[in-house]
ZALOLO-473944 format. One line per 4 residues: number of its first residue (from 1); for each residue x, y, z of C-alpha. Coordinates in pm, 1 decimal. Layout:
REM ZALOLO-473944
NUM = X,Y,Z | ...
REM end
This chain:
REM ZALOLO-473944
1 = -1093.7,-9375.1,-8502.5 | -1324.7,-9028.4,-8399.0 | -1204.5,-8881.5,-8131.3 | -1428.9,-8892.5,-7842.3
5 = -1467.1,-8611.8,-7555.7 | -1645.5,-8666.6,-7195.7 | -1865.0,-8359.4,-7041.6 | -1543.4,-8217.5,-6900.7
9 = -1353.8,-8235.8,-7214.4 | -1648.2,-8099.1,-7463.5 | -1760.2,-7851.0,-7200.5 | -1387.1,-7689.0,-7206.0
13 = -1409.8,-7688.2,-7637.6 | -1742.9,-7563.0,-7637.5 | -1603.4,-7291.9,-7362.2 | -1948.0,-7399.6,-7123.7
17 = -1989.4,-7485.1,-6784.3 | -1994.6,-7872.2,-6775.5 | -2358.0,-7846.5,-6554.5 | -2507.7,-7668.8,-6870.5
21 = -2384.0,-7970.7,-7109.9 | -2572.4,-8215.0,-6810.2 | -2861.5,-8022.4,-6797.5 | -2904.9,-7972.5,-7149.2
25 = -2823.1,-8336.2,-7312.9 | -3127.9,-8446.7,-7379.1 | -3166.4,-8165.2,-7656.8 | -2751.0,-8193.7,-7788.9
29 = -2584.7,-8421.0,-7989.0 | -2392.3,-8706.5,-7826.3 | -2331.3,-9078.4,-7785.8 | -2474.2,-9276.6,-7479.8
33 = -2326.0,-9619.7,-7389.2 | -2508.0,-9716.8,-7108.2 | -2413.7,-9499.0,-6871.1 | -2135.2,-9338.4,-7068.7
37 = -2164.0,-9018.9,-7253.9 | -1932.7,-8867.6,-7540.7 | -1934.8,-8647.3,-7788.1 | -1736.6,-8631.4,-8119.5
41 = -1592.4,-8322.9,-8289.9 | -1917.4,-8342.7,-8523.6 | -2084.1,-8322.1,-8204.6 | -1944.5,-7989.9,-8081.8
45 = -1978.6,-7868.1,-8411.4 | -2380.8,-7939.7,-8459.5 | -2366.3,-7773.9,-8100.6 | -2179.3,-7451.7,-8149.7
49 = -2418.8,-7439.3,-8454.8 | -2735.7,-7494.3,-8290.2 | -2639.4,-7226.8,-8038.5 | -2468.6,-6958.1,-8330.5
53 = -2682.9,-6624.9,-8307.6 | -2638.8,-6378.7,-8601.0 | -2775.5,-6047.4,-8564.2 | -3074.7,-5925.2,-8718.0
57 = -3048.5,-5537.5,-8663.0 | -2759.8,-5299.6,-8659.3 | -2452.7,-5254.8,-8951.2 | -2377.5,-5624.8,-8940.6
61 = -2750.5,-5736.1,-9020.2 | -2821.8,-5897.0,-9339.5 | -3201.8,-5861.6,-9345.4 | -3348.3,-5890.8,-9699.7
65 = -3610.3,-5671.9,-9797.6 | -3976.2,-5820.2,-9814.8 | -4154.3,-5841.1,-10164.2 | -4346.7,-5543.2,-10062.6
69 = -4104.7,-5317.6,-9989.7 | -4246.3,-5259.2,-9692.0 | -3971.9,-5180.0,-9342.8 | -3844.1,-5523.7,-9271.7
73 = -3941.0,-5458.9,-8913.0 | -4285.5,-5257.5,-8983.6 | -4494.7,-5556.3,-8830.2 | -4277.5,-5439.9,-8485.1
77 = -4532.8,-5265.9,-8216.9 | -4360.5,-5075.0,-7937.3 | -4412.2,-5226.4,-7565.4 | -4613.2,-5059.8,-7292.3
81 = -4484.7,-4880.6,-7052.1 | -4377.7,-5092.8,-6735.5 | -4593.7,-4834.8,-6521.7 | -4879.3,-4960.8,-6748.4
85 = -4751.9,-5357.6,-6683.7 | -4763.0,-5294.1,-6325.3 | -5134.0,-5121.0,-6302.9 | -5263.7,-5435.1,-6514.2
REM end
């Protein structure tokens, strides 16, 4: 049998407040029984997964090189400045 956790239970595995599983279940993975919510250990997998961020700049990136060889970034524009922001 899969081993089934309530909020409390899956919000301590996936190290999350317990609010942020309730006000985010519509979007997660989980099992409804009437009333009753659970979530397997396939559940807080697909979870941690769907929240898993890798980065994309610095000495841990893996960014492949466009067909180009263009930057990988080149389309990047800088931002105004936020004395220009405020005047708009």
């Amino acid at each position: 049998m899969t081993r089934r956790y309530r909020y409390a239970e899956a919000a301590e595995a996936l190290r999350v407040e317990e609010r942020w599983l309730r006000r985010n279940i519509a979007r997660l993975p989980h099992s409804k029984k009437g009333r009753a919510v659970t979530f397997t250990d396939a559940d807080l997998e697909r979870i941690d997964q769907m929240h898993h961020h890798e980065p994309t700049t610095g000495p841990l990136a893996v960014v492949a090189a466009p067909a180009s060889g263009a930057h990988p970034m080149a389309h990047l524009k800088p931002l105004p400045s936020r004395g220009a922001l405020r005047s708009a």
